[in-house]
C-alpha positions in Angstrom: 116.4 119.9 88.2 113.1 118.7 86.5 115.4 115.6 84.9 116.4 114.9 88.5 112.2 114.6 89.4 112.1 112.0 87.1 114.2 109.4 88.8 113.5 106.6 90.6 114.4 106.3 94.4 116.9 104.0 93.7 117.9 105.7 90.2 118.8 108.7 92.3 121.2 107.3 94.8 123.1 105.7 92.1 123.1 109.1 90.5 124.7 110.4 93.8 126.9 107.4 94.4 128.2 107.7 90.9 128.7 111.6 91.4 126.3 113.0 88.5 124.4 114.8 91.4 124.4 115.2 95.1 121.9 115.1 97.8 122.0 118.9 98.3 121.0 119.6 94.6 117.9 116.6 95.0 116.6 118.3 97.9 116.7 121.9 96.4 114.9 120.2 93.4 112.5 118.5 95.3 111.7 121.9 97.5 111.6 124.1 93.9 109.0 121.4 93.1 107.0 122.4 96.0 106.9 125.4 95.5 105.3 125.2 92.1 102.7 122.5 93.1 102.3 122.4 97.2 99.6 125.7 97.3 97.5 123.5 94.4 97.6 120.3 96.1 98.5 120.6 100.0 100.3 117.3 100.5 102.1 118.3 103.9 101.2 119.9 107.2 104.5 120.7 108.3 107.8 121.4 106.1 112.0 122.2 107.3 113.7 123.1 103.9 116.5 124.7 106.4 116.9 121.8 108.2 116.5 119.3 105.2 119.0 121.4 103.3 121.4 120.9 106.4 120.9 117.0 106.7 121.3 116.5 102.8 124.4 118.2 102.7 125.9 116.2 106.1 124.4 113.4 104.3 126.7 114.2 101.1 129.9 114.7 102.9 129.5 110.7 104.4 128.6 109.5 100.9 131.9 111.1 99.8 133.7 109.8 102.7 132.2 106.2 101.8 130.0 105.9 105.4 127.2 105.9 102.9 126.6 103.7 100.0 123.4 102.5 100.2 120.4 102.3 98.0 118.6 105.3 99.7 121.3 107.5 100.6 121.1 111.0 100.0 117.1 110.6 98.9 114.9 113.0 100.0 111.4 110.9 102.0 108.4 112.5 103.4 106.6 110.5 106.3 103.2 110.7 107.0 101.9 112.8 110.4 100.8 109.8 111.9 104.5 109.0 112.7 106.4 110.7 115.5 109.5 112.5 114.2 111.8 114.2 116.8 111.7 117.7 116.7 109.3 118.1 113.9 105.7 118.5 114.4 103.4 115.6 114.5 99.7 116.4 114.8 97.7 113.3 113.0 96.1 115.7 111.0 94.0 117.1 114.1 93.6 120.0 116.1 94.0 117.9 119.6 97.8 117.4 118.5 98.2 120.4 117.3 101.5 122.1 119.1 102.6 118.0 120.0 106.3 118.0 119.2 107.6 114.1 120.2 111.5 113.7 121.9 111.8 110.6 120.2 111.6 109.6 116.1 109.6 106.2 115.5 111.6 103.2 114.5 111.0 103.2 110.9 112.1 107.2 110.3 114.9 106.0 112.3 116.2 103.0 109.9 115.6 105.4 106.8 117.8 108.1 108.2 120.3 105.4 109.1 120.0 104.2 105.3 120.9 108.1 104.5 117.8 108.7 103.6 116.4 112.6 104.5 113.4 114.0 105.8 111.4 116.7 104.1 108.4 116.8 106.4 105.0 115.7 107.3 102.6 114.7 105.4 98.7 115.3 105.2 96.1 112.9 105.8 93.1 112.1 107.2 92.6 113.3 110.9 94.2 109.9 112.9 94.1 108.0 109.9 90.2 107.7 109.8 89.0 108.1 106.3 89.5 107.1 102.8 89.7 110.6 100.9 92.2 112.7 103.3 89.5 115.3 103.0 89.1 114.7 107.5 92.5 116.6 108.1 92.2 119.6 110.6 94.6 121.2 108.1 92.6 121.1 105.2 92.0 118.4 102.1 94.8 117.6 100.0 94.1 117.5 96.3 94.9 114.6 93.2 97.8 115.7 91.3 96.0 113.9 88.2 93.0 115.9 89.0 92.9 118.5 91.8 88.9 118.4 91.2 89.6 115.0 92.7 90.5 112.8 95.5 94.2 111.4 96.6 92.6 108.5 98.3 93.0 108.0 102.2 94.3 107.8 104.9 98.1 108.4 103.3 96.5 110.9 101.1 99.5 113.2 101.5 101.9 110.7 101.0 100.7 109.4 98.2 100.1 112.6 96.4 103.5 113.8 97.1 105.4 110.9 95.7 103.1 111.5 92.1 103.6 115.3 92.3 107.4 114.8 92.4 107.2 116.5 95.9 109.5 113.7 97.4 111.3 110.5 95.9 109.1 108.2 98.2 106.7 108.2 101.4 105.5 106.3 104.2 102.2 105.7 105.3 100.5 103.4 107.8 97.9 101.1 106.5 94.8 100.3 108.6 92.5 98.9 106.4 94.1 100.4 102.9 95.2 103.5 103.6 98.9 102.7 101.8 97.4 100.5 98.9 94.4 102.7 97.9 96.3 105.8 97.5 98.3 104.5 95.9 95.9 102.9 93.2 94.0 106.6 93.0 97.5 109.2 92.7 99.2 106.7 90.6 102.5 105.3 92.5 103.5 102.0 94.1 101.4 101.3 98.1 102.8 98.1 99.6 101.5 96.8 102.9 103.6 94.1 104.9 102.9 91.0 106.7 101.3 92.7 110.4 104.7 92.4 112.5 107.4 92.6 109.8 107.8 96.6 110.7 107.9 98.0 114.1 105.0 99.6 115.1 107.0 101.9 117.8 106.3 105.6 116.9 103.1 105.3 115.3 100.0 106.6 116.5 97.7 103.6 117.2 93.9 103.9 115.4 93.9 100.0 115.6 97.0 98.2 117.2 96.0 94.7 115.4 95.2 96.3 112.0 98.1 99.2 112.0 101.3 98.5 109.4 103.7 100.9 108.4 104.7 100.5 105.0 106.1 102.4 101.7 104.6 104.4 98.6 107.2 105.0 95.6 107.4 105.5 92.1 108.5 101.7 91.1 108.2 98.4 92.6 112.1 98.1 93.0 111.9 101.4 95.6 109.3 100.1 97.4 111.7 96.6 97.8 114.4 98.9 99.1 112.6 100.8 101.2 111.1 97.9 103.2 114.6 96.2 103.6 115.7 99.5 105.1 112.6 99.8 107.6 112.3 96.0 108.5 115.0 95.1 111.0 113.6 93.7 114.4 113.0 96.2 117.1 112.4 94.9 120.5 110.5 98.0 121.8 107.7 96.8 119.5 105.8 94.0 121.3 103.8 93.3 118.2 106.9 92.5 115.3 108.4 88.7 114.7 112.0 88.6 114.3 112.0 87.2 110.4 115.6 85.6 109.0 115.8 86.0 105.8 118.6 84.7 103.6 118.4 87.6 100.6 117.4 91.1 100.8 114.2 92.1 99.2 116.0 94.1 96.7 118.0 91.4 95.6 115.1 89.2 95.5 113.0 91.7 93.0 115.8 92.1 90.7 116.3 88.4 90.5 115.4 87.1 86.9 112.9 84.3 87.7 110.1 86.2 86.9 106.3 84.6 87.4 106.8 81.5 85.4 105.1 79.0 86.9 103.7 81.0 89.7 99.8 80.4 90.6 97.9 83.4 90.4 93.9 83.6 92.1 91.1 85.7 90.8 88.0 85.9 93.4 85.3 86.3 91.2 83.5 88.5 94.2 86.3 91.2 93.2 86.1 91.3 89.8 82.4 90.0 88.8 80.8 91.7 92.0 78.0 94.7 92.1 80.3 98.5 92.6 82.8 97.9 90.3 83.8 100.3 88.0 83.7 98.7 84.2 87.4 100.9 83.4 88.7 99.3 86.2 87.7 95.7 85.7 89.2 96.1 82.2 92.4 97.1 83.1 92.9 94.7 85.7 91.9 91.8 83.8 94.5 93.4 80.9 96.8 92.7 83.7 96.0 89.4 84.6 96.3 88.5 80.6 100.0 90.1 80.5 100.9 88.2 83.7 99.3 85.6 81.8 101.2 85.7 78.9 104.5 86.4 80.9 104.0 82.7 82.5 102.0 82.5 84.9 98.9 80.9 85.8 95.6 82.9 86.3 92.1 81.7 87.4 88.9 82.6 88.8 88.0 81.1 91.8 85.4 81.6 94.7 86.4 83.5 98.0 84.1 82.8 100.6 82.6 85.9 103.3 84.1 88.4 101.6 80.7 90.3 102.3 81.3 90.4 105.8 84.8 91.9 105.3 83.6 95.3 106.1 81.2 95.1 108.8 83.8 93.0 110.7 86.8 95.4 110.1 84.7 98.4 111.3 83.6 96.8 114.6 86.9 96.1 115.6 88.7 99.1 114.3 86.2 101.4 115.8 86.4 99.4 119.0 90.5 99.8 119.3 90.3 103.5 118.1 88.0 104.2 120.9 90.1 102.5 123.5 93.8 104.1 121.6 92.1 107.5 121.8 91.3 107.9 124.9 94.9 109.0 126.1 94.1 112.7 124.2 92.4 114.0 127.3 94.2 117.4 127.4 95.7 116.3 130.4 99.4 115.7 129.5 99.7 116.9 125.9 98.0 118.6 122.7 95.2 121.2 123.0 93.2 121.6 125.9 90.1 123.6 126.1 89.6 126.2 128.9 87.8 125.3 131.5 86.5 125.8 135.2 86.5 122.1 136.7 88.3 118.8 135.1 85.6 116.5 133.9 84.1 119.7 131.5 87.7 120.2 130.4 88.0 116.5 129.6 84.9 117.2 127.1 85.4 120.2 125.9 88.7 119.4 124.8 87.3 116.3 123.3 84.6 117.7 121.2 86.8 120.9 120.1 89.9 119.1 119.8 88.4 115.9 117.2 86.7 115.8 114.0 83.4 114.8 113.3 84.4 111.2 111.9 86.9 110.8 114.8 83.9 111.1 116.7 81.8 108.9 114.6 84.1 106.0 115.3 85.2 106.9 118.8 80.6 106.8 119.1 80.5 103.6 117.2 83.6 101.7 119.2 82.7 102.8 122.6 78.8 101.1 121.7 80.3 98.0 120.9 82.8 97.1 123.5 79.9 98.1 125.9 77.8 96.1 128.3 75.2 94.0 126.6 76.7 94.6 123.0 80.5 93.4 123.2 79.0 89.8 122.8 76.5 90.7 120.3 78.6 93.0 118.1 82.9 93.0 118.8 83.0 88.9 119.7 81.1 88.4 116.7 83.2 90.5 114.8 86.3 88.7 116.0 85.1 85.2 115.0 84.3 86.3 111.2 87.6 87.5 111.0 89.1 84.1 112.3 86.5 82.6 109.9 87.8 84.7 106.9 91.6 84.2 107.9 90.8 80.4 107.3 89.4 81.3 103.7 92.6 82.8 103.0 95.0 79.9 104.3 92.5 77.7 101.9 93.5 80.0 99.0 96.8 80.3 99.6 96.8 76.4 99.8 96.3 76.8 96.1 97.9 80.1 94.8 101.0 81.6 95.2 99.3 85.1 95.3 96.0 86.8 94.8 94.8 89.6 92.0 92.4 91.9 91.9 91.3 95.5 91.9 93.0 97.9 94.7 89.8 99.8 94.6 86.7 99.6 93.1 86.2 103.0 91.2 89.1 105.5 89.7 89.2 108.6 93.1 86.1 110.3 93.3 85.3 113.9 93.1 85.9 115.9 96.1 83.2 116.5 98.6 81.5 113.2 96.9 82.5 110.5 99.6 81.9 113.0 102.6 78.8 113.4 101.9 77.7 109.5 102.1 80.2 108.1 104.8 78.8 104.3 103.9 79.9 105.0 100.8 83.2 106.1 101.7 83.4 102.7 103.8 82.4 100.7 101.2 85.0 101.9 98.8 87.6 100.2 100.9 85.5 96.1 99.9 89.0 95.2 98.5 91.9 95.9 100.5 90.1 95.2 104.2 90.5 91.7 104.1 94.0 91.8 103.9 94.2 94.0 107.4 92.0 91.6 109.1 94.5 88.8 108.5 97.6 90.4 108.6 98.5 89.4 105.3 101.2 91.4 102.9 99.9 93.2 99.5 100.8 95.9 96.8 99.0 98.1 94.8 100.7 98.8 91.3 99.3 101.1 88.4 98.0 98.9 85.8 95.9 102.3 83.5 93.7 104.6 83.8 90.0 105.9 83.1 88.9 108.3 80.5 89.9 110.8 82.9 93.1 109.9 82.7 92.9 108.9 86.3 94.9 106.3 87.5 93.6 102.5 88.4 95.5 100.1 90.4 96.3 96.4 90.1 96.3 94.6 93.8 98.2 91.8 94.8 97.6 90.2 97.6 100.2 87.3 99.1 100.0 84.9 102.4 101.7 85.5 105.7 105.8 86.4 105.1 105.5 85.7 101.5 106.4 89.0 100.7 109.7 88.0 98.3 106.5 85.8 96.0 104.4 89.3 96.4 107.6 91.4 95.1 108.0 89.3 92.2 104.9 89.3 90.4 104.5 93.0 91.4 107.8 93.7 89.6 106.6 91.7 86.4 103.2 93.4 86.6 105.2 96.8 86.8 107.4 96.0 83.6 104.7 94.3 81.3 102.2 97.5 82.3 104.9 99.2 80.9 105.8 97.5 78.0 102.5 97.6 76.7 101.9 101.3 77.4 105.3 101.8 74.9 103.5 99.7 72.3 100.2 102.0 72.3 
């Protein structure tokens, strides 16, 4: 069972393809896993071993029968609760949803079961995906398997801390402004983020429909590759995804030998010479940059204009759309609803029982700035420096085939520690914001850790549909991490 834990997503569906194990005997490891660990660390609001149990072994039977032979089949996946899931539970981490069960599955769970992949449950996170620590969920904060004094990072807390705690071969997440990629970089696993449009958006709970991307958190670069061939077919009920060709999977394309040599890799000095960052963390992403260095490629410093204004500008307009996307939980036609003599006092009382305090905080701050006599001065505003730092991006991409830098500027803090300061909570999300407000694709891969022992992550960031140029110097990152880790 515990040699089983140690396998790769893809590493395991070999091992069931080749018959050396079967998808019944992952999931019961997976769910003897949980049991060990789940009380210490909370990763999930809502769990079906019975169920699982039953898909895994009707999963088995087409594997035998040759139905299945994919890279994902028979793998146990959580999803994060942000993603409706038919039959199962999905409450965003708040009380408002609390009893919602959805009739339908969102398109990505969809394409994963279809891949044979099978659900274990939901995930915890941070209550409608608003926060960096998952310490906002209604159901209680989820803890760093690294650490449990510590952090898992937010919004895919749950997700992420799953995958590191050997609670489930892989996750999804959503990423708004990080909440895949930092994560990720704090628990220790693989967070990628596609292009905006390359996954269907259909099922997920909006917090902010231009900034929301559903992507995957694994153990290795290689599963994340899979997993987004499996969940990145075109779905017309999504009015926001662009039908991509593509000539070779992205599994194929990872595996590919061609490695980084030659490829042009960009340094902004603001992320690694700036104020905030944590001197561990510069040091282990600039080892990086070295063995991506020596492995071929080129790596320079080089200015990134208004990357200052990334965060004002990302918490306008994501406040602005949350306000507007949240206004549907009313208590009118599902979720909680307070008691209540007449309709409007309902409408509130269900409102301020049902959300959080920082639901409210953004719902507060959104609602001010789409309002009369401030939309110009603060939301318009906030729209033109993000067309403004989209065009610093195409510049930089006119040079380099991808972008490197720190995922995060600090190892995960101390629980309790960002709560009690939410600027500083927003400010620990400087280096993956950016990427949101311009819809562009990046990856967080471990690259070392603190004196701790707590993790750091290496991002890369790549232009629009350039995920394939993203993949490969993620996978060589990945190996040469590696490499010299075997060495010390």
């Amino acid at each position: 069972m515990t040699e089983l834990l140690s396998l790769s997503a893809v590493e395991l569906a070999t091992a069931i393809k080749e018959g050396r194990t079967t998808a019944v005997e992952a999931m019961e490891a997976v769910f003897e896993q949980i049991k060990k660990t789940e009380n210490a660390l909370h990763c999930y609001v809502t769990l079906d071993k019975e169920k699982a149990l039953e898909k895994a072994g009707a999963v088995q039977k087409k594997i035998e029968g040759g139905e299945l032979d994919g890279p994902l089949a028979g793998v146990p996946m959580a999803v994060k609760d942000n993603l409706c899931t038919e039959g199962m539970r999905t409450t965003c981490a708040s009380k408002i949803l609390d009893n919602f069960i959805p009739a339908y599955s969102a398109e990505a769970v969809l394409q994963l079961e279809k891949a044979g992949a099978v659900l274990i449950g939901k995930t915890n996170m941070d209550e409608f995906a608003m926060g960096s620590t998952t310490e906002t969920s209604a159901y209680g904060v989820t803890r760093n398997p690294h650490n449990p004094a510590h952090v898992p990072g937010g919004s895919s807390g749950g997700s992420a801390a799953a995958v590191s705690a050997g609670e489930c071969f892989f996750a999804l997440g959503s990423d708004t402004g990080g909440s895949i990629r930092q994560p990720a970089s704090y628990c220790g696993v693989v967070g990628l983020k596609p292009t905006y449009g390359t996954v269907s958006r259909f099922g997920l709970v909006a917090y902010g429909s231009s900034l929301d991307q559903i992507g995957p958190l694994g153990r290795t670069v290689e599963d994340c590759a899979v997993i987004l061939d499996a969940i990145s077919g075109y779905d017309e009920k999504d009015s926001t995804q662009i039908k991509r060709e593509e000539g070779l999977s992205w599994e194929e394309d990872v595996l590919r030998k061609e490695g980084v040599k030659g490829m042009r890799l960009g340094v902004p000095r603001a992320y690694i010479r700036g104020e905030g960052l944590d001197a561990n963390v510069r040091d282990a992403v600039l080892r990086a940059a070295e063995l991506l260095r020596a492995a071929g490629a080129v790596v320079e410093e080089f200015d990134l204009g208004l990357v200052e204004y990334a965060i004002p500008a990302y918490y306008t307009i994501a406040s602005a759309e949350a306000s507007s996307n949240l206004e549907r939980f009313d208590g009118v036609k599902y979720g909680f609803r307070a008691e209540a003599e007449e309709l409007h006092q309902m409408y509130k009382k269900t409102r301020s029982q049902g959300f959080g305090p920082e639901v409210k905080r953004r719902i507060m701050l959104g609602s001010y700035v789409l309002s009369s006599g401030y939309y110009d001065a603060y939301y318009l505003k906030a729209l033109r420096v993000k067309a403004m730092i989209k065009q610093e991006f195409d510049k930089a991409f006119g040079e380099y085939d991808c972008i490197l830098g720190p995922t995060a500027p600090t190892t995960a803090p101390r629980l309790g520690e960002s709560l009690a300061d939410p600027l500083k909570m927003y400010l620990g999300d400087i280096y993956t914001i950016s990427v949101n407000l311009v819809g562009l694709p990046a990856i967080s891969v471990p690259c070392g850790a603190d004196e701790e022992g707590l993790p750091i992550g290496l991002q890369l960031i790549g232009d629009c549909f350039q995920e394939r140029k993203l993949l490969r110097a993620a996978y060589v990152a990945e190996q040469e991490v590696k490499k010299c880790r075997k060495k010390i």
